[in-house]
VEXGU-957560 format. One record per atom (N, C-alpha, C): residue number from 1; x, y, z; atom name. Coordinates in nm, 4 decimals, always signed. Layout:
NODE pos        u        v        w site
NODE NUM        X        Y        Z   CA
...
//
This chain:
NODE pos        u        v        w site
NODE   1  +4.7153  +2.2658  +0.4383    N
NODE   1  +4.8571  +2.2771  +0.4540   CA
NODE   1  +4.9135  +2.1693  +0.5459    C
NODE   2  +4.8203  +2.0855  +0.5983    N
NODE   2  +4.8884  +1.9684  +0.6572   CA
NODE   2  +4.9240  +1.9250  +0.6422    C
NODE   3  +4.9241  +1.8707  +0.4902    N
NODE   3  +5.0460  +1.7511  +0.3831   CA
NODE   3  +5.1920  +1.8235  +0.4335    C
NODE   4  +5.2234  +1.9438  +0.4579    N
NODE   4  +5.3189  +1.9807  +0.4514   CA
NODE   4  +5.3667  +1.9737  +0.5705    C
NODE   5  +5.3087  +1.9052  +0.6837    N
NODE   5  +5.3433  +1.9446  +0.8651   CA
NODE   5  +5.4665  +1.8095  +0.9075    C
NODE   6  +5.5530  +1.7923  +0.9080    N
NODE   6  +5.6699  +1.6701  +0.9605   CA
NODE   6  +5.6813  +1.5804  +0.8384    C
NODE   7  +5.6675  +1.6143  +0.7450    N
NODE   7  +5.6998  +1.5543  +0.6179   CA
NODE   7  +5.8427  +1.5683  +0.5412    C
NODE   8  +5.8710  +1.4361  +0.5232    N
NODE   8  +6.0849  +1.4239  +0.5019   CA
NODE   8  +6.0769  +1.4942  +0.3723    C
NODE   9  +6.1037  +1.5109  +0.3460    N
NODE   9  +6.1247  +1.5789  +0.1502   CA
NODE   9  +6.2455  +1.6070  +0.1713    C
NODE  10  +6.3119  +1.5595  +0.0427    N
NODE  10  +6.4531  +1.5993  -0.0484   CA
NODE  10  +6.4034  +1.7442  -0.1385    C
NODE  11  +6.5104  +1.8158  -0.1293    N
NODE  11  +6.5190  +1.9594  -0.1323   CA
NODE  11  +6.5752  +1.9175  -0.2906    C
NODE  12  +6.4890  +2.0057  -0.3985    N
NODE  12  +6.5567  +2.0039  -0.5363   CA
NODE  12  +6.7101  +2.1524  -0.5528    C
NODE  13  +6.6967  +2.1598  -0.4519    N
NODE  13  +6.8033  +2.2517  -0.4421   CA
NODE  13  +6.9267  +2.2307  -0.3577    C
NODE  14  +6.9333  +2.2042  -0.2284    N
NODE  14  +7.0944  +2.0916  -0.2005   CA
NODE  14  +7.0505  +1.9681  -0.1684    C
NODE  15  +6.9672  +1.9210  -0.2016    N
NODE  15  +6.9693  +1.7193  -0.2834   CA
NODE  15  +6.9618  +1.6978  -0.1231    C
NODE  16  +6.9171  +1.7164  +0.0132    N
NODE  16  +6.9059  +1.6521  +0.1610   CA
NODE  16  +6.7745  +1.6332  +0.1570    C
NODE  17  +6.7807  +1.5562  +0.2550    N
NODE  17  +6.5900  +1.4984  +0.2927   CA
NODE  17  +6.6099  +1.5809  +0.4116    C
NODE  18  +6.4754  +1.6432  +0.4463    N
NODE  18  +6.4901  +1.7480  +0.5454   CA
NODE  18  +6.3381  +1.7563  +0.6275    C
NODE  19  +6.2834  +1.8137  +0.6760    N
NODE  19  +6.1536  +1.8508  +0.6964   CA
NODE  19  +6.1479  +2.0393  +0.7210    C
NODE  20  +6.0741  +2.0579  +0.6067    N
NODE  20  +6.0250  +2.1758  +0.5569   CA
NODE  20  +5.9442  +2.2694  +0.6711    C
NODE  21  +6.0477  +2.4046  +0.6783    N
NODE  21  +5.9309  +2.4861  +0.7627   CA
NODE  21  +5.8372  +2.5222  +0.6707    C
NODE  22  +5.7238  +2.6103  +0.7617    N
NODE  22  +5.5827  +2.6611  +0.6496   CA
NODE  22  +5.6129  +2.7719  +0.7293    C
NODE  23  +5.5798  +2.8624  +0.6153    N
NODE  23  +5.5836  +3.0465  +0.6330   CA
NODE  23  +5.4100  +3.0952  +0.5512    C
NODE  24  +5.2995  +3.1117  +0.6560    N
NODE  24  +5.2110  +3.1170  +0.6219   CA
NODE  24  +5.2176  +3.2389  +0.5163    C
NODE  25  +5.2677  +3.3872  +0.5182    N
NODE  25  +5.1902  +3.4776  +0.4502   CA
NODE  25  +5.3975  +3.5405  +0.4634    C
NODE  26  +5.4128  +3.5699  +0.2756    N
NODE  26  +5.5005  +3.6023  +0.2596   CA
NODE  26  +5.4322  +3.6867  +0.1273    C
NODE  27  +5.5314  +3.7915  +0.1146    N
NODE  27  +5.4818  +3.9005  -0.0050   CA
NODE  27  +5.5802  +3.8646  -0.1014    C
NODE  28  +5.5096  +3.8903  -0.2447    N
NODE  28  +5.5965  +3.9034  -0.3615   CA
NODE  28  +5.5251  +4.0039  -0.4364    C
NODE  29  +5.5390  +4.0415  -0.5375    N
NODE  29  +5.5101  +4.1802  -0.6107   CA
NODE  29  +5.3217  +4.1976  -0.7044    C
NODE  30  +5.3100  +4.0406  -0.6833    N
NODE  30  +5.1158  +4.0412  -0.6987   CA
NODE  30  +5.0605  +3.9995  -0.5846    C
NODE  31  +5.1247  +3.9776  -0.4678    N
NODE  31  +5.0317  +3.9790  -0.3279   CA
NODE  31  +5.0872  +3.8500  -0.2202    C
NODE  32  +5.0257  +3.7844  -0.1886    N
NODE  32  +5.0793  +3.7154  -0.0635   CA
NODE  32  +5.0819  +3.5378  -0.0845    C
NODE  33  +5.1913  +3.4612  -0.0244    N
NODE  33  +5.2041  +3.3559  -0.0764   CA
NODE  33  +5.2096  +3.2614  +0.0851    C
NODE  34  +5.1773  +3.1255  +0.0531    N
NODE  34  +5.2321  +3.0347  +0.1657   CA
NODE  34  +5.3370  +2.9636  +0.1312    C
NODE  35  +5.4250  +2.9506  +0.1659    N
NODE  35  +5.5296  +2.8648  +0.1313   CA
NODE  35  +5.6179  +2.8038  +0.2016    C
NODE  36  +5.6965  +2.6964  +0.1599    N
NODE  36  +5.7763  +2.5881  +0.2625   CA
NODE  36  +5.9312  +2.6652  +0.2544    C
NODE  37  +6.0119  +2.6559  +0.3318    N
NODE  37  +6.1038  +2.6459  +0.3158   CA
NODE  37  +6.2164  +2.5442  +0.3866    C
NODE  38  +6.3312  +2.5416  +0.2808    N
NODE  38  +6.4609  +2.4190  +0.3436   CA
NODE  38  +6.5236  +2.4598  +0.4570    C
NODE  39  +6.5306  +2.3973  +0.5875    N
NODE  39  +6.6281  +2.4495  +0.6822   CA
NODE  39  +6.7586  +2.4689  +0.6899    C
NODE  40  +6.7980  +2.3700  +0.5265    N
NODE  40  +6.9535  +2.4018  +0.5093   CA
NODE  40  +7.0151  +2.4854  +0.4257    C
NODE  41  +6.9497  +2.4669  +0.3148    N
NODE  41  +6.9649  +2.5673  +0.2530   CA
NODE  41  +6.8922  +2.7055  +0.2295    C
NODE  42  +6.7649  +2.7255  +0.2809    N
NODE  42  +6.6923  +2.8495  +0.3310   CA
NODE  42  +6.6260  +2.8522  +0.1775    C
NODE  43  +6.6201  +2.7625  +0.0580    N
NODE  43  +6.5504  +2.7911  -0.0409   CA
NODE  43  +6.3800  +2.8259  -0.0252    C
NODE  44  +6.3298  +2.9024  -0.0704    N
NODE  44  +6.1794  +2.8903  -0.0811   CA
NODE  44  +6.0414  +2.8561  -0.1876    C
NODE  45  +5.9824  +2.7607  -0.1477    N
NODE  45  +5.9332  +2.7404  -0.2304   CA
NODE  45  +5.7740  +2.7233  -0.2175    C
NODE  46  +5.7357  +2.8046  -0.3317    N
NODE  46  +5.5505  +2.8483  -0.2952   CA
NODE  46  +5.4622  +2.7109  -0.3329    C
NODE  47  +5.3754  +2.7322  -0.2583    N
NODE  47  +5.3014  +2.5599  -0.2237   CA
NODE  47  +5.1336  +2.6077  -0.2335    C
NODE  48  +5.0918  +2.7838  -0.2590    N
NODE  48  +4.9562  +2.7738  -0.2841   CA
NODE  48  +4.9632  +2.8184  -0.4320    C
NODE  49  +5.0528  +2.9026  -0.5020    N
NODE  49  +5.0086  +2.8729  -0.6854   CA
NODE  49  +5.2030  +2.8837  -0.7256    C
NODE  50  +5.2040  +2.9310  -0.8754    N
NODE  50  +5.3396  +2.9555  -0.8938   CA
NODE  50  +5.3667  +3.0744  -0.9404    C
NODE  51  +5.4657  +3.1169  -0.8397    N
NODE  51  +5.5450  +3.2587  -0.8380   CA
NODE  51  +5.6293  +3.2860  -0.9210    C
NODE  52  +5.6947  +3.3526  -0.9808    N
NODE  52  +5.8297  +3.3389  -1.0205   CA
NODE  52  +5.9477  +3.4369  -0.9295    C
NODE  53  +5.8732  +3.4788  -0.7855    N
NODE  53  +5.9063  +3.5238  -0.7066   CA
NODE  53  +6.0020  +3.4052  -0.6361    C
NODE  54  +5.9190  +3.2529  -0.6096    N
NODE  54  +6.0216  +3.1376  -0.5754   CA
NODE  54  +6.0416  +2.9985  -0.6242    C
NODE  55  +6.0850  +2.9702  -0.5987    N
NODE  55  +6.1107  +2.8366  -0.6125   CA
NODE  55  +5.9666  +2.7515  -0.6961    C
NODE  56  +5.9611  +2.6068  -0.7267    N
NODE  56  +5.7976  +2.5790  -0.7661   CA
NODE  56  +5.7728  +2.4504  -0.6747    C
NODE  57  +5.6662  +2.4139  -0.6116    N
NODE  57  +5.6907  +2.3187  -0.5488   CA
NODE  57  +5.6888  +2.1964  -0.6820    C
NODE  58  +5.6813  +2.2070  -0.8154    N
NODE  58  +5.6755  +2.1076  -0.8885   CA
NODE  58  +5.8187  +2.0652  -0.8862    C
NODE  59  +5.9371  +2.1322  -0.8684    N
NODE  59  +6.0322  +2.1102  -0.8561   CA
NODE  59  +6.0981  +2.0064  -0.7865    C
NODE  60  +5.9838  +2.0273  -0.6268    N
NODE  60  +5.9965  +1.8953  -0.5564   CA
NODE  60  +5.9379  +1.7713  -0.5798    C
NODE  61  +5.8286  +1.8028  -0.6394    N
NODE  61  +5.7768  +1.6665  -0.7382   CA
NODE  61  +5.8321  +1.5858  -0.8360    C
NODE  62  +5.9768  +1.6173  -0.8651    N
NODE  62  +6.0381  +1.5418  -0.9344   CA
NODE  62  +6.1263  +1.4632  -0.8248    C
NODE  63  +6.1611  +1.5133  -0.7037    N
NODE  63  +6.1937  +1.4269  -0.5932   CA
NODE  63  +6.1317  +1.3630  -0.5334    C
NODE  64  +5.9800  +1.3959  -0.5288    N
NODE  64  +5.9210  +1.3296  -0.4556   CA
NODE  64  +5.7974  +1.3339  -0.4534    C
NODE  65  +5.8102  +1.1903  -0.5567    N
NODE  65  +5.6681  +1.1426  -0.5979   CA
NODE  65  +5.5756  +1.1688  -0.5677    C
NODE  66  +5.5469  +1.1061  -0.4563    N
NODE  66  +5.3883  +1.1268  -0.3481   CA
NODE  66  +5.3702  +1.2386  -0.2881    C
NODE  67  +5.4427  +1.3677  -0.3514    N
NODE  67  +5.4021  +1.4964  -0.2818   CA
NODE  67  +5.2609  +1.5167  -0.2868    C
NODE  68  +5.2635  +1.5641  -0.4369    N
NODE  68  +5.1186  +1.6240  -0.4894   CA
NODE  68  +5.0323  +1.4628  -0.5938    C
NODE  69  +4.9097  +1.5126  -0.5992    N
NODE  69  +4.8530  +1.3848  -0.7182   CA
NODE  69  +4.8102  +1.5217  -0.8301    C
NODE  70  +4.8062  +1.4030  -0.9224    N
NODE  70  +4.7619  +1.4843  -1.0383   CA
NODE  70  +4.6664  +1.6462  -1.0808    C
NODE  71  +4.5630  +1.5762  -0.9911    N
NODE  71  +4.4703  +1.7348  -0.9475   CA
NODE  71  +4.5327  +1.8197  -0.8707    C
NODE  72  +4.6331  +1.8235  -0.8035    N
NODE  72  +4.6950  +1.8878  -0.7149   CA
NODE  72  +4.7769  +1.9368  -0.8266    C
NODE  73  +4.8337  +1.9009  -0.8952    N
NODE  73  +4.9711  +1.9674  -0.9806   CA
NODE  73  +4.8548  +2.0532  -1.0799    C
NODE  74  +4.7735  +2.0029  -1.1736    N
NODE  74  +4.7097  +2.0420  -1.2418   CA
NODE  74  +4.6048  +2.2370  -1.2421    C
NODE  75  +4.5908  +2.1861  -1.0657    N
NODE  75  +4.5554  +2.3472  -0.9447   CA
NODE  75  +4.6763  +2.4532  -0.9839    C
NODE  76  +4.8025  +2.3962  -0.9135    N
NODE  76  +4.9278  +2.4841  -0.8742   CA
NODE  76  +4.9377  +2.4939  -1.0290    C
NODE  77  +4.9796  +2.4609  -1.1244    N
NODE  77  +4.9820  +2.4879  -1.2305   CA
NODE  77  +4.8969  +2.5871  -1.2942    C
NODE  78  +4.7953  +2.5692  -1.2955    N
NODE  78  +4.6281  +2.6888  -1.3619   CA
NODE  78  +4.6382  +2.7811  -1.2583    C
NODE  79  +4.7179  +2.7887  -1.1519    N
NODE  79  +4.6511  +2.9653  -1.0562   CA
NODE  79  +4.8455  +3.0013  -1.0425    C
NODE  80  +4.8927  +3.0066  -1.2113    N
NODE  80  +5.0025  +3.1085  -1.1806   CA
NODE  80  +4.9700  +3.2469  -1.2098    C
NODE  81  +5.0750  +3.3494  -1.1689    N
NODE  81  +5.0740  +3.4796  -1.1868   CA
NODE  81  +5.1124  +3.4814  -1.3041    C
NODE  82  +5.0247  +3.6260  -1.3758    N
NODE  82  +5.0584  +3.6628  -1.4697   CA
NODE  82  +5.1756  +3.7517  -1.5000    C
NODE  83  +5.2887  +3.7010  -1.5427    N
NODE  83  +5.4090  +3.7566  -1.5451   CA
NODE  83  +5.3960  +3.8631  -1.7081    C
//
């Protein structure tokens, strides 16, 4: 979770470059998530698989390139919940 520690990221939700808090252990309705959130706009978005509880961090990967690499998207992608 260190990629994520003082890192600028533009928010795919109000378009600012910001630096992201981390909320280690948050609940959604199949169990417990880590996730970043925007300080301005309070969006959340899960950063260990995909929820449809929040936000996706692939979302921010369209802002910002050098978030994740390929194996990284390819992970968050293969360990979603079964909706």
């Amino acid at each position: 979770m260190k990629k994520f520690d003082n890192i600028l990221l533009q928010c795919s939700s109000c378009n600012l470059k910001v630096i992201f808090g981390l909320i280690y252990d948050i609940e959604c309705d199949w169990g417990s998530h880590i996730v970043i959130q925007c300080p301005n706009c309070e969006e959340l978005f899960s950063i260990d698989n995909s929820c449809p509880a929040f936000s996706s961090i692939l979302d921010l990967t369209k802002l910002n390139s050098d978030l994740l690499n390929q194996q990284e998207i390819s992970d968050y992608s293969s360990s979603a919940h079964p909706c």
